[in-house]
KEFI-768126 format. One record per atom (N, C-alpha, C, O): x, y, z. Coordinates in steps of 0.02 Angstrom, whole numbers, padded with zeros to 5 digits, always signed. Layout:
<rs>
XYZ...
</rs>
This chain:
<rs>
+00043-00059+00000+00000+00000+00000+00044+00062+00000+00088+00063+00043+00039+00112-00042+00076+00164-00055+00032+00227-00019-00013+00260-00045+00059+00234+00047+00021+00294+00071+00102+00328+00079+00158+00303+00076+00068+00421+00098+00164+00434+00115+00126+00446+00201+00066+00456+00209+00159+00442+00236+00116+00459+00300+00149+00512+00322+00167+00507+00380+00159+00550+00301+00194+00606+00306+00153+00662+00269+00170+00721+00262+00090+00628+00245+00049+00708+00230+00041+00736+00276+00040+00726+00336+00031+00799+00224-00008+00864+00285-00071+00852+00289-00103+00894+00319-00101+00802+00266-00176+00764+00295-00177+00729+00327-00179+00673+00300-00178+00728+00403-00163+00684+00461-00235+00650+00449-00277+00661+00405-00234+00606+00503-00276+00568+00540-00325+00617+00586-00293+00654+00624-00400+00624+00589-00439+00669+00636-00406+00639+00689-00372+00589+00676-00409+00653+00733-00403+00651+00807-00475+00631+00847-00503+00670+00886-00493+00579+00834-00571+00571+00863-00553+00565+00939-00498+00555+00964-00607+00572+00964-00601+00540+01045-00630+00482+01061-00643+00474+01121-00641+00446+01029-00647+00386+01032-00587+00337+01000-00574+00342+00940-00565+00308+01027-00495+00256+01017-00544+00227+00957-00540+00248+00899-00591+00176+00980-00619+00113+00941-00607+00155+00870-00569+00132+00827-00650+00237+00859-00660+00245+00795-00585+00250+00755-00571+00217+00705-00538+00300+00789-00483+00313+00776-00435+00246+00745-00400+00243+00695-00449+00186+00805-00393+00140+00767-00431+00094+00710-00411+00051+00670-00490+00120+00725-00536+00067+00670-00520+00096+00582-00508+00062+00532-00525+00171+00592-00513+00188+00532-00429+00182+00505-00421+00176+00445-00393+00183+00531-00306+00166+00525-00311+00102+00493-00274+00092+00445-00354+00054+00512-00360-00013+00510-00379-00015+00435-00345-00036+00387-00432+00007+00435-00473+00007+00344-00422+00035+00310-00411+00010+00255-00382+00089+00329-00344+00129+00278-00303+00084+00242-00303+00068+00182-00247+00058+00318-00183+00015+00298-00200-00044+00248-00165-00066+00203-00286-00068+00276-00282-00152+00219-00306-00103+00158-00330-00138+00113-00308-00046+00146-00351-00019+00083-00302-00041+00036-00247-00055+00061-00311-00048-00042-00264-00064-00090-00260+00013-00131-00282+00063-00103-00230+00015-00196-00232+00063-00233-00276+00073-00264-00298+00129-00276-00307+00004-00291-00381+00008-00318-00419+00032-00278-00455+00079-00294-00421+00006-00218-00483+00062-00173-00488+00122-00164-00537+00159-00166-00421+00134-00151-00390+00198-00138-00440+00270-00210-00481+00317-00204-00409+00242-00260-00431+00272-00317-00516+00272-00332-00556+00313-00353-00518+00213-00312-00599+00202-00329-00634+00247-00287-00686+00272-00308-00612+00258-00232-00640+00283-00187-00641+00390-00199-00690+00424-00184-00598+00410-00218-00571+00463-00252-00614+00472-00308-00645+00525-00314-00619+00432-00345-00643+00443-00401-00734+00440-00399-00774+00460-00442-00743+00414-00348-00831+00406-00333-00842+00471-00299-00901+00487-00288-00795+00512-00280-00793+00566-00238-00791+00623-00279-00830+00669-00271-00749+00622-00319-00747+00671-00392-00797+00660-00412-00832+00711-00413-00829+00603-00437-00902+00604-00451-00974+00630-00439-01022+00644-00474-00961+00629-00384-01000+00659-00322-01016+00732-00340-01068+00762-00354-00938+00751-00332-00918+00838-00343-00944+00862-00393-00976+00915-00394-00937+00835-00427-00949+00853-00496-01031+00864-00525-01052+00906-00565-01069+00807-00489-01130+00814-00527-01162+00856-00455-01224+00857-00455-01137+00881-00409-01143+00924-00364-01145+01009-00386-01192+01048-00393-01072+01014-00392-01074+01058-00411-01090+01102-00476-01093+01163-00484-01099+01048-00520-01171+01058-00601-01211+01074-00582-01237+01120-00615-01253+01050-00513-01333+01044-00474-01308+01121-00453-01352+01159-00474-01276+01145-00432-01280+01215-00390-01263+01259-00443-01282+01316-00433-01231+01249-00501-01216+01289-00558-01286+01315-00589-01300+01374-00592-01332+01260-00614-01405+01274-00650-01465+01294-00594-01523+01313-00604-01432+01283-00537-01466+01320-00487-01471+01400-00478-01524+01430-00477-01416+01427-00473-01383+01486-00496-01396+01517-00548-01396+01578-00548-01410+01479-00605-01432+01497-00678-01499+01499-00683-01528+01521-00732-01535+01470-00618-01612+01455-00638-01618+01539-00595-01650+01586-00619-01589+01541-00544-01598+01618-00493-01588+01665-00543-01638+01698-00558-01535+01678-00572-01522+01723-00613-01595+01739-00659-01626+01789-00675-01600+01690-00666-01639+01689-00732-01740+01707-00717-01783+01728-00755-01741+01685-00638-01807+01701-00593-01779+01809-00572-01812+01858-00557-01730+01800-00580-01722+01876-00544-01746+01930-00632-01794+01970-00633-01706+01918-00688-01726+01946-00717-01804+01934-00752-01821+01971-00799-01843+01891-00731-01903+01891-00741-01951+01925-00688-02009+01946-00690-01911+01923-00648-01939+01989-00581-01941+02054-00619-01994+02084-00632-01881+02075-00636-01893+02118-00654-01924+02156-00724-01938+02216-00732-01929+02108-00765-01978+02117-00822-02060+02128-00797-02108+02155-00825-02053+02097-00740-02144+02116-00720-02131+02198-00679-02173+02242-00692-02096+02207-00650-02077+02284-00641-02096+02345-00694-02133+02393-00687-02032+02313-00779-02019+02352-00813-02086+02351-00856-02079+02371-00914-02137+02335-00842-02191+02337-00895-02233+02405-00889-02256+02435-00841-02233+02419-00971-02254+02499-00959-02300+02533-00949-02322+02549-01004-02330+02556-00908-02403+02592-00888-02462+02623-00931-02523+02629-00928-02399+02643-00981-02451+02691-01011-02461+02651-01077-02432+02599-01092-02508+02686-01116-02542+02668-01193-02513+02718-01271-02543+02721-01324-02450+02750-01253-02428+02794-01298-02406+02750-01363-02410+02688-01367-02382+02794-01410-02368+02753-01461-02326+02723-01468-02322+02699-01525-02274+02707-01423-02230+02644-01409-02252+02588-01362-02217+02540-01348-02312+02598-01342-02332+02548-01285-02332+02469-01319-02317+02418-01289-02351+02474-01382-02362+02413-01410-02285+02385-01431-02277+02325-01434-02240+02422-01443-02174+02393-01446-02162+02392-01403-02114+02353-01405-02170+02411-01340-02117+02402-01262-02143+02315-01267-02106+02267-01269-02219+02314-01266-02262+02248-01247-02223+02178-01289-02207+02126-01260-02216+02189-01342-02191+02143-01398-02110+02117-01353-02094+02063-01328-02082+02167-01358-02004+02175-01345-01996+02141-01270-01946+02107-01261-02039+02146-01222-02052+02127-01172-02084+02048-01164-02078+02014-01113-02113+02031-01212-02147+01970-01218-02103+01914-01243-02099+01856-01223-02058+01957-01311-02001+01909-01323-01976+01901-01278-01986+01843-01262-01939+01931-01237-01889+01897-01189-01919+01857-01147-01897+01800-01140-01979+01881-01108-02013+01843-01069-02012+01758-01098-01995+01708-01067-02036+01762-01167-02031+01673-01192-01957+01642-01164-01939+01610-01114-01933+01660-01206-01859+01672-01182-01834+01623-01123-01823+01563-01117-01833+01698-01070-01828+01676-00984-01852+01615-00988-01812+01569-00989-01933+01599-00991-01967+01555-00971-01951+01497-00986-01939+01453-00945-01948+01490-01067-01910+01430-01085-01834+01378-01059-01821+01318-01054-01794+01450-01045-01706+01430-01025-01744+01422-00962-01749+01361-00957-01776+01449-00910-01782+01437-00853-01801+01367-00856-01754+01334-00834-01857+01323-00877-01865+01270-00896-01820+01233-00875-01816+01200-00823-01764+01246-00946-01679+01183-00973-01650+01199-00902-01625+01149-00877-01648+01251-00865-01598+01245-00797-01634+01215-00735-01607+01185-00689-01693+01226-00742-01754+01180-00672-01750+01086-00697-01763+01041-00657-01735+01077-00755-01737+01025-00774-01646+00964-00766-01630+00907-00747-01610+01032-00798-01528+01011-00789-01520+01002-00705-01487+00955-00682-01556+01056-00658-01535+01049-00595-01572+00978-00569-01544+00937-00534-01633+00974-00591-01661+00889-00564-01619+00837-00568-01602+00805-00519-01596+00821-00643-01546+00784-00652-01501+00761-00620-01496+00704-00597-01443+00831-00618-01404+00829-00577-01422+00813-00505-01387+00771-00475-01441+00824-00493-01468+00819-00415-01484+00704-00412-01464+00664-00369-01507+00696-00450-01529+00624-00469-01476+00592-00503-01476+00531-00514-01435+00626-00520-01379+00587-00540-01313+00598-00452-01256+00574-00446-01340+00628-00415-01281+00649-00365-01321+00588-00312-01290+00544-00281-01375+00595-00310-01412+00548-00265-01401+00463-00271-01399+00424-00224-01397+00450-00333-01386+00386-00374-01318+00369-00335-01311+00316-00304-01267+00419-00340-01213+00396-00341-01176+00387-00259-01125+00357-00243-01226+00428-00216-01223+00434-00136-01236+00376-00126-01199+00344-00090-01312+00336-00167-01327+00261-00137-01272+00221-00161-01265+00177-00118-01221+00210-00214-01165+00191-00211-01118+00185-00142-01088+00133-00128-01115+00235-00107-01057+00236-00076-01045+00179-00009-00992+00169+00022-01109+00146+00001-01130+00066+00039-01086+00007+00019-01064-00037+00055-01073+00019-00079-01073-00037-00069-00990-00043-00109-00957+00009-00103-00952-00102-00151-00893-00110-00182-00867-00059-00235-00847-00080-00289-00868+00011-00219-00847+00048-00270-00809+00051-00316-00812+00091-00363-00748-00015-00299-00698-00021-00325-00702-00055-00402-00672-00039-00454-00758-00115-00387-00796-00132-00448-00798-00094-00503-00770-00105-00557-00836-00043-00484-00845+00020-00534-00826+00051-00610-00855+00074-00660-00734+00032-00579-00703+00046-00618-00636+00000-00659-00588+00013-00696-00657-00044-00636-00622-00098-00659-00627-00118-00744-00679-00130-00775-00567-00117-00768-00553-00106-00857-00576-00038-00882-00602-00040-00938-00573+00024-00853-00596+00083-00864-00690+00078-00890-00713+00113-00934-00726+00030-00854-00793+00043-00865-00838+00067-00821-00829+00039-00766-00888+00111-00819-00908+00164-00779-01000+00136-00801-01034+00147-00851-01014+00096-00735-01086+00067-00748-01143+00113-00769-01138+00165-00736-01194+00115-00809-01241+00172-00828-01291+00185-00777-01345+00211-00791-01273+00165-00713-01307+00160-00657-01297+00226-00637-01341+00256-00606-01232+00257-00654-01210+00326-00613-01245+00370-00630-01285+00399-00592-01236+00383-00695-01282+00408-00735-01252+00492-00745-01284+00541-00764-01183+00487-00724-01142+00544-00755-01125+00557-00799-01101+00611-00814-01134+00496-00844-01119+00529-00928-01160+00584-00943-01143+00618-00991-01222+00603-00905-01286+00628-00910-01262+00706-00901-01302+00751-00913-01217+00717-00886-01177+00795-00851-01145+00827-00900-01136+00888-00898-01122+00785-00953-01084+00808-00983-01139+00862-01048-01136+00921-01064-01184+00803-01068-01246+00839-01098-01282+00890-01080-01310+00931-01116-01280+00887-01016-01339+00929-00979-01280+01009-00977-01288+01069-00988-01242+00978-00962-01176+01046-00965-01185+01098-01025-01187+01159-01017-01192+01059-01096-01189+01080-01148-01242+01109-01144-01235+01168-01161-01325+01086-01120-01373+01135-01142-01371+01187-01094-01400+01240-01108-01338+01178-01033-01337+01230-01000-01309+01289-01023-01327+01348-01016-01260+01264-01053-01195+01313-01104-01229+01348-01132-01235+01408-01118-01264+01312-01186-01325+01340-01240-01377+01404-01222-01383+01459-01248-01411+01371-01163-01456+01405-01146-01437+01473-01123-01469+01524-01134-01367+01466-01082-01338+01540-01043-01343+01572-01090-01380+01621-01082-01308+01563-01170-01294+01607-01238-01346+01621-01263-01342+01673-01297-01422+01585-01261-01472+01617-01282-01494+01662-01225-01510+01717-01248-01503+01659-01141-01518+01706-01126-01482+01778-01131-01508+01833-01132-01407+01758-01133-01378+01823-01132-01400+01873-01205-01411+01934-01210-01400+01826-01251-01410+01854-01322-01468+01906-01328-01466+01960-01358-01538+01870-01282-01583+01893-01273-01577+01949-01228-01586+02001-01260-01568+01958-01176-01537+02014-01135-01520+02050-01200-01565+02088-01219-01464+02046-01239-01419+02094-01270-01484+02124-01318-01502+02183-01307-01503+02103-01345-01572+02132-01408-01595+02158-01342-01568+02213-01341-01613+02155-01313-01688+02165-01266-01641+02239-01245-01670+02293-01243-01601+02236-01237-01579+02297-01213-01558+02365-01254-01556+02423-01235-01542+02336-01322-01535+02371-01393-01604+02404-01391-01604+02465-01397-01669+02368-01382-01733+02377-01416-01747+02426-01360-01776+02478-01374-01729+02416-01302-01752+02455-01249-01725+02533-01285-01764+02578-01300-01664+02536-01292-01603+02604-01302-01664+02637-01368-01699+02687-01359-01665+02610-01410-01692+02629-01487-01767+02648-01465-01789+02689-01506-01818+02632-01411-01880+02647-01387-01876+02709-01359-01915+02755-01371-01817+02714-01313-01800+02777-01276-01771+02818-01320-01789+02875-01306-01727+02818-01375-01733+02860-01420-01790+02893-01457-01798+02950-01478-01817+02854-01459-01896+02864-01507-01952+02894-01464-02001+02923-01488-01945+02888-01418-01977+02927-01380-01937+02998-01362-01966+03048-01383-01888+03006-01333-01862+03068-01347-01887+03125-01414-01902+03185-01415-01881+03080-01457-01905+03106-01528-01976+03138-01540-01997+03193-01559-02006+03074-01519-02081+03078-01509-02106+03155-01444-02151+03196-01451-02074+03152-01407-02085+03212-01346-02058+03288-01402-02099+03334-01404-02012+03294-01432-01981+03349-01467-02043+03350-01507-02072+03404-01510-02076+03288-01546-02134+03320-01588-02180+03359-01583-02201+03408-01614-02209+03303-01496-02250+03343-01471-02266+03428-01454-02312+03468-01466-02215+03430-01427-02202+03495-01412-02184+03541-01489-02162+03598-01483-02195+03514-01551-02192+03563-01574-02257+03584-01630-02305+03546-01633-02255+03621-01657-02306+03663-01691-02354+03585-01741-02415+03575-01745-02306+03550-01767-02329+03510-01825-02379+03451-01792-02418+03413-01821-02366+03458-01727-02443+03409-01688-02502+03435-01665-02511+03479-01624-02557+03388-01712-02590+03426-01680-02642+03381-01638-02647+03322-01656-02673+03399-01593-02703+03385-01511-02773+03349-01557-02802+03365-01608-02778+03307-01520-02866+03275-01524-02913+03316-01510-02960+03322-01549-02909+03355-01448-02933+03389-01408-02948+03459-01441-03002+03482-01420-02918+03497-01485-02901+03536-01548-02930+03497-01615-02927+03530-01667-02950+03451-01618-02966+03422-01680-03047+03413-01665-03085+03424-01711-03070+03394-01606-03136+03397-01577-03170+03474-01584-03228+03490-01596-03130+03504-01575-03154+03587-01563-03171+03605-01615-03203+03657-01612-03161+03579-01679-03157+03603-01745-03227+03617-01772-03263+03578-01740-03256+03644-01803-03284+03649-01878-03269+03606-01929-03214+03590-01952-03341+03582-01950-03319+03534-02009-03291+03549-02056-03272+03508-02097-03280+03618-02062-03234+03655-02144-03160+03638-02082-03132+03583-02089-03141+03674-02040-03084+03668-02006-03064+03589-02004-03007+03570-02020-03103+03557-01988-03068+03472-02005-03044+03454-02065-02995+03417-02064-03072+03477-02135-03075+03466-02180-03002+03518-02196-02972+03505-02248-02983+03558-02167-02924+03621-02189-02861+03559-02154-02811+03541-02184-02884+03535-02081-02820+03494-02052-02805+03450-02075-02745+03437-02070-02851+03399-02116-02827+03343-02149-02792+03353-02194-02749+03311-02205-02798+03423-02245-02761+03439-02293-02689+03468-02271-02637+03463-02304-02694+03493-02223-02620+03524-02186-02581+03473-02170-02525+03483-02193-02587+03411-02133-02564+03361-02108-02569+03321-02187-02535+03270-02180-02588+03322-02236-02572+03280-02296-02517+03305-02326-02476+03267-02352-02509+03381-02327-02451+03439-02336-02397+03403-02309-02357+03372-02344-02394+03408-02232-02352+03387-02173-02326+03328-02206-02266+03334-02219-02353+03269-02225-02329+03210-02262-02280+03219-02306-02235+03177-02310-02281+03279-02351-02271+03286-02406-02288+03286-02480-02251+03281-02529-02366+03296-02472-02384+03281-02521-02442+03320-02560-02490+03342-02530-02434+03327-02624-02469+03395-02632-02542+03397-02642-02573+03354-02672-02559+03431-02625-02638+03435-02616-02670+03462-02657-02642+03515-02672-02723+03453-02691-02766+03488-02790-02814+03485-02744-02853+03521-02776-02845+03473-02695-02924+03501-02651-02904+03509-02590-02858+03473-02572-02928+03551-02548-02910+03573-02469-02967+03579-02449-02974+03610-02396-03024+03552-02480-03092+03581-02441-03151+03525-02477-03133+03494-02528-03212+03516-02452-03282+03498-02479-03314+03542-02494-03296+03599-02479-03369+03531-02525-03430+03576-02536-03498+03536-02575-03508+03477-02559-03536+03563-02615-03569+03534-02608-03589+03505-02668-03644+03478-02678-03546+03509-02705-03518+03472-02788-03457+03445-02783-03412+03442-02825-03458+03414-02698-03395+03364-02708-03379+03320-02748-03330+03307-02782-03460+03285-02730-03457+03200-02746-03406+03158-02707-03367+03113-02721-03426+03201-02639-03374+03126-02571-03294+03145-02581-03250+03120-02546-03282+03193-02631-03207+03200-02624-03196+03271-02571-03203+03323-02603-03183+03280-02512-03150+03340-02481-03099+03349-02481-03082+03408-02471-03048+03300-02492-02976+03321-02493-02959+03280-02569-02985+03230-02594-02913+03318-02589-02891+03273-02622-02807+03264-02644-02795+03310-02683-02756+03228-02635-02692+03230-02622-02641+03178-02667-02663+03123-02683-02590+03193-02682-02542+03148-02722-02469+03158-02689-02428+03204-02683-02477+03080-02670-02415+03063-02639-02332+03091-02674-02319+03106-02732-02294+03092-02624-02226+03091-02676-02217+03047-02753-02199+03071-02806-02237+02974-02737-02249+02929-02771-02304+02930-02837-02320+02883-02873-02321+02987-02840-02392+02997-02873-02446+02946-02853-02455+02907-02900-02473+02937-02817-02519+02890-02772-02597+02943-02785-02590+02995-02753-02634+02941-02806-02687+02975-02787-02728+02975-02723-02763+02925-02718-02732+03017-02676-02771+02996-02645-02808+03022-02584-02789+03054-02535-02877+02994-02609-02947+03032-02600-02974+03039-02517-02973+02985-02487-02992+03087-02484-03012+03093-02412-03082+03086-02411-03095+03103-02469-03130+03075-02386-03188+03113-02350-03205+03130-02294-03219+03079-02263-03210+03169-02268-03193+03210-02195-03280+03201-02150-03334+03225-02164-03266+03174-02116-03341+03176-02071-03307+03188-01995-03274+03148-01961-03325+03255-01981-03315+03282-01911-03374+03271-01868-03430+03271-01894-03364+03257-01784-03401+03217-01746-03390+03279-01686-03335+03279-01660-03429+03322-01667-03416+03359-01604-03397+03321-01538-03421+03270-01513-03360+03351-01524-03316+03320-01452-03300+03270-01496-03256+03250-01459-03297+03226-01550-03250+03150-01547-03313+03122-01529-03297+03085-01483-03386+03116-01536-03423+03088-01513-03477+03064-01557-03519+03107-01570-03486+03009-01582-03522+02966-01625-03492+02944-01699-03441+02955-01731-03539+02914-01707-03504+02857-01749-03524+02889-01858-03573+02917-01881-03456+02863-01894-03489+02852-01962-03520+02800-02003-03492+02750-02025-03570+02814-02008-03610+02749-02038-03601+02720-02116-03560+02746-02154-03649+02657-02138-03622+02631-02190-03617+02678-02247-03568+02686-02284-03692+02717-02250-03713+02770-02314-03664+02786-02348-03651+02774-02407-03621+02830-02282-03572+02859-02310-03508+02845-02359-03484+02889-02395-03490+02790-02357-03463+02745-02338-03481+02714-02416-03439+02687-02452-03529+02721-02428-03556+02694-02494-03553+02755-02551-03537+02750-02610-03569+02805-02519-03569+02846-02551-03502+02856-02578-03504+02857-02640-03443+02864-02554-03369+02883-02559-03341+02818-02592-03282+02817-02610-03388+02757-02601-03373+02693-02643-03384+02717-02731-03353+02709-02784-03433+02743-02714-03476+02760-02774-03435+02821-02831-03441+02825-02893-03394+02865-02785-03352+02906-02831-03294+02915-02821-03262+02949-02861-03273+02894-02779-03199+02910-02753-03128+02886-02824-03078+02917-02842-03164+02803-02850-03127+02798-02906-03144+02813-02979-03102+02826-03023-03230+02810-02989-03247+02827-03046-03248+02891-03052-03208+02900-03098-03265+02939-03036-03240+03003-03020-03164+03060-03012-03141+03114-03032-03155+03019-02983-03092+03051-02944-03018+03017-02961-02961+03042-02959-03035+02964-02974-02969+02914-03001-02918+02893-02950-02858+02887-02960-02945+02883-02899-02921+02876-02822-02871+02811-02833-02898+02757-02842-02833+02813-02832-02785+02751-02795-02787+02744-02725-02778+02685-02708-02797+02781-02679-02808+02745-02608-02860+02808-02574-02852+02866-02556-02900+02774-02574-02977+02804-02544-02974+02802-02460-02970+02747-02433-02977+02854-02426-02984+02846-02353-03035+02894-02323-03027+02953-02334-03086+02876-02289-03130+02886-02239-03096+02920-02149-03082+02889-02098-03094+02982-02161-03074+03007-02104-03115+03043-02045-03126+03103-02054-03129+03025-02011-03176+03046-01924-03122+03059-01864-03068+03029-01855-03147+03106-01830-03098+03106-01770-03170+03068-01710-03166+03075-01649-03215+03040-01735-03260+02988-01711-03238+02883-01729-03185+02851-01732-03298+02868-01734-03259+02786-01753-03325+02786-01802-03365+02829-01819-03318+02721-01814-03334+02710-01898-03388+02620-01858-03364+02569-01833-03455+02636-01868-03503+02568-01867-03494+02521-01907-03480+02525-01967-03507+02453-01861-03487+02388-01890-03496+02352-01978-03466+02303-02002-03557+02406-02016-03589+02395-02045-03539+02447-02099-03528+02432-02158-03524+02485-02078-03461+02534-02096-03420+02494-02126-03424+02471-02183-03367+02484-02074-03319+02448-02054-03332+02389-02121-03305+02395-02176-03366+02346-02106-03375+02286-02141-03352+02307-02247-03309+02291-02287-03430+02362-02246-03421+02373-02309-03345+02397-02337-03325+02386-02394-03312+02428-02290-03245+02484-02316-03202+02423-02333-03192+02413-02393-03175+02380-02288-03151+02312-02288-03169+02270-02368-03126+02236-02395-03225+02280-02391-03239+02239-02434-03240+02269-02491-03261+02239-02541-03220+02327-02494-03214+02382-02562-03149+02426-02573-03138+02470-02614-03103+02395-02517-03016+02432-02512-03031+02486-02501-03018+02527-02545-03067+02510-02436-03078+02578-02432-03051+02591-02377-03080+02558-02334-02988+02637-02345-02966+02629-02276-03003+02705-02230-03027+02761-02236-02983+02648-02177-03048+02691-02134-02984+02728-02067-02947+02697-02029-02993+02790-02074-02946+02823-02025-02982+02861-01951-02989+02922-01941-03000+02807-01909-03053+02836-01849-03004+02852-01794-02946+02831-01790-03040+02898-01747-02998+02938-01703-02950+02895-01671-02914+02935-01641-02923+02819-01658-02865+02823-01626-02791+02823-01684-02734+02826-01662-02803+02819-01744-02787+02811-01794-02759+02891-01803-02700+02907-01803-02815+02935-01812-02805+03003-01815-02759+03036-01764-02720+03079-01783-02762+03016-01699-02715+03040-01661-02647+03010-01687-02597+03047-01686-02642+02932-01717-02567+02918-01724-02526+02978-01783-02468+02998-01787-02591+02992-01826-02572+03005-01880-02551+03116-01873-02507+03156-01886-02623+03113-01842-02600+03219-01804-02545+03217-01751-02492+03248-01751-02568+03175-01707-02557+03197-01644-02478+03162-01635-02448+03195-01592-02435+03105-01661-02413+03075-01656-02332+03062-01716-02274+03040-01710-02390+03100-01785-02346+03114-01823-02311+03043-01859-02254+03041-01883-02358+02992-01858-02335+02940-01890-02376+02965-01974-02429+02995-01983-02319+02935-02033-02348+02946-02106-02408+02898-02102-02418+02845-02074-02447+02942-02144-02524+02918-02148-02526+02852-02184-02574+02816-02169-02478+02826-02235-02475+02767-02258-02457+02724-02229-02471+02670-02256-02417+02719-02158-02384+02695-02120-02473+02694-02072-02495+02639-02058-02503+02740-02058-02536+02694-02039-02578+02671-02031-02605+02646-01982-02599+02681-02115-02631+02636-02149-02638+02571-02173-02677+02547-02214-02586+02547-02137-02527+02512-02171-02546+02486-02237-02567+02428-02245-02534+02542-02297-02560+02558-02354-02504+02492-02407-02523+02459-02456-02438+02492-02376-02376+02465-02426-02394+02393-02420-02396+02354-02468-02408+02374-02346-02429+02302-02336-02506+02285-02375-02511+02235-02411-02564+02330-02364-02613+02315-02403-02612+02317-02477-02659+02287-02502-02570+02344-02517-02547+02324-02567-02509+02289-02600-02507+02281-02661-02469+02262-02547-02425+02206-02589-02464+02137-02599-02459+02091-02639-02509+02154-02537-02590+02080-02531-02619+02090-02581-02634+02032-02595-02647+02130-02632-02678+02156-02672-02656+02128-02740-02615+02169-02761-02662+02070-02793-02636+02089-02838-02646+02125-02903-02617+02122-02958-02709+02168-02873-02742+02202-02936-02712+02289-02905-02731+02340-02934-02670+02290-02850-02647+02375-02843-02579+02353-02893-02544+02303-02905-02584+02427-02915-02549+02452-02979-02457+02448-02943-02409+02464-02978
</rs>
């Protein structure tokens, strides 16, 4: 038996003789095979131990920043609210998922450390005899579980990294969005309610201006024929308004109308994109028909993106997407 007894790893000092010379006793008949076997069931141990406290750690991490995503969720309904929500939802999958692979890697481990504790009863030495390692241990299982752990850390961090880009580029855009506000080229709902139906009919044409785009009617009357505005994109886009103002923002446009502005907007007017504008909302019966005749309908929360908000009116209309669906737009 090759011990040096001269380590700096003595013998405990028990106070009990029996235990003290009992264990001297096991040591001295121990062989090298035991010796090792015994080491090596111990490394084993360690190992799928300290994996179990690694994806433990990874699962905390990973519960803390989902804490705080329920924190960072944003209060308000402005016109980034729907991207904070998105941007926030991705990661959330995310978390949830890797949290999963690490609640799952830590079971494992934990069942592969337990497996190998009920080992320690019985001939460990067995074990390893001709370098074979029984599938009883079930540590080959660590090495895999390592890897998805690996995996998973790089997708959450990845995710973090976007999530935090998207955050920076929101807070820019809002900065932006506040400079608009505050300046002359927005204009208020609240100001758009106050209006006169000729004055609604002057703002839609100002804000079609604001777009960029030049305007051949700024007004209705009463040889419209449903056209009050009438405007051509940079693109040469034609395209036709009808203005129905609602005091206070209060009631709805019905189908009539709606039919009516079907009826001339292209034979008439030669409209490439026909839109129905209210700082009110637009009835189901509305709604339905406009849908079924490519007629876009621009009702007050729409109108605020588009006055108050300063998003291009094709944008959000989302005029480029409804035409590429289209294969009869030009």
């Amino acid at each position: 038996m090759h011990i040096n007894w001269a380590t700096a790893v003595p013998f405990p000092g028990y106070a009990s003789s029996y235990l003290q010379e009992t264990l001297r006793q096991r040591v001295s008949e121990a062989t090298d095979d035991d010796l090792l076997a015994a080491y090596l069931h111990w490394l084993e141990g360690r190992i799928a131990h300290e994996f179990g406290l690694a994806a433990k750690d990874f699962e905390a991490r990973i519960r803390t920043e989902q804490e705080h995503l329920a924190v960072l969720l944003p209060t308000t309904r402005g016109p980034f609210a729907m991207d904070f929500q998105r941007a926030h939802q991705a990661l959330r999958s995310i978390l949830d998922a890797e949290s999963r692979v690490a609640g799952t890697s830590m079971q494992q481990a934990q069942d592969v450390w337990r497996h190998l504790r009920e080992q320690t009863g019985h001939d460990v030495t067995a074990r390893y005899k001709d370098g074979v390692v029984p599938a009883f241990s079930g540590l080959e299982s660590i090495g895999s579980l390592k890897q998805q752990v690996d995996q998973s850390e790089l997708r959450v961090v990845d995710a973090m990294a976007r999530y935090r880009d998207e955050m920076h580029s929101l807070a820019l855009r809002e900065q932006e969005m506040d400079r608009f506000l505050a300046s002359d080229d927005s204009l208020a709902l609240d100001d758009i309610h106050a209006m006169t139906p000729s004055a609604f009919e002057q703002a839609v044409a100002a804000l079609a201006r604001r777009d960029g785009y030049d305007v051949i009617r700024d007004g209705g009357g009463a040889r419209d024929l449903g056209a009050d505005v009438i405007a051509v994109t940079p693109d040469r886009l034609r395209v036709v308004f009808q203005c129905k103002h609602r005091q206070a923002g209060l009631g709805k446009v019905g189908s009539p109308d709606i039919q009516t502005l079907n009826g001339t907007a292209r034979p008439e007017h030669k409209a490439d994109i026909v839109v129905a504008v209210t700082n009110g909302t637009f009835t189901k019966p509305a709604s339905d028909f406009a849908q079924s005749h490519s007629i876009h309908l621009l009702c007050q929360a729409r109108l605020k993106r588009w006055a108050t908000w300063g998003e291009p009116l094709l944008a959000v209309l989302d005029v480029a997407k409804t035409r590429a669906q289209d294969p009869m737009a030009a």
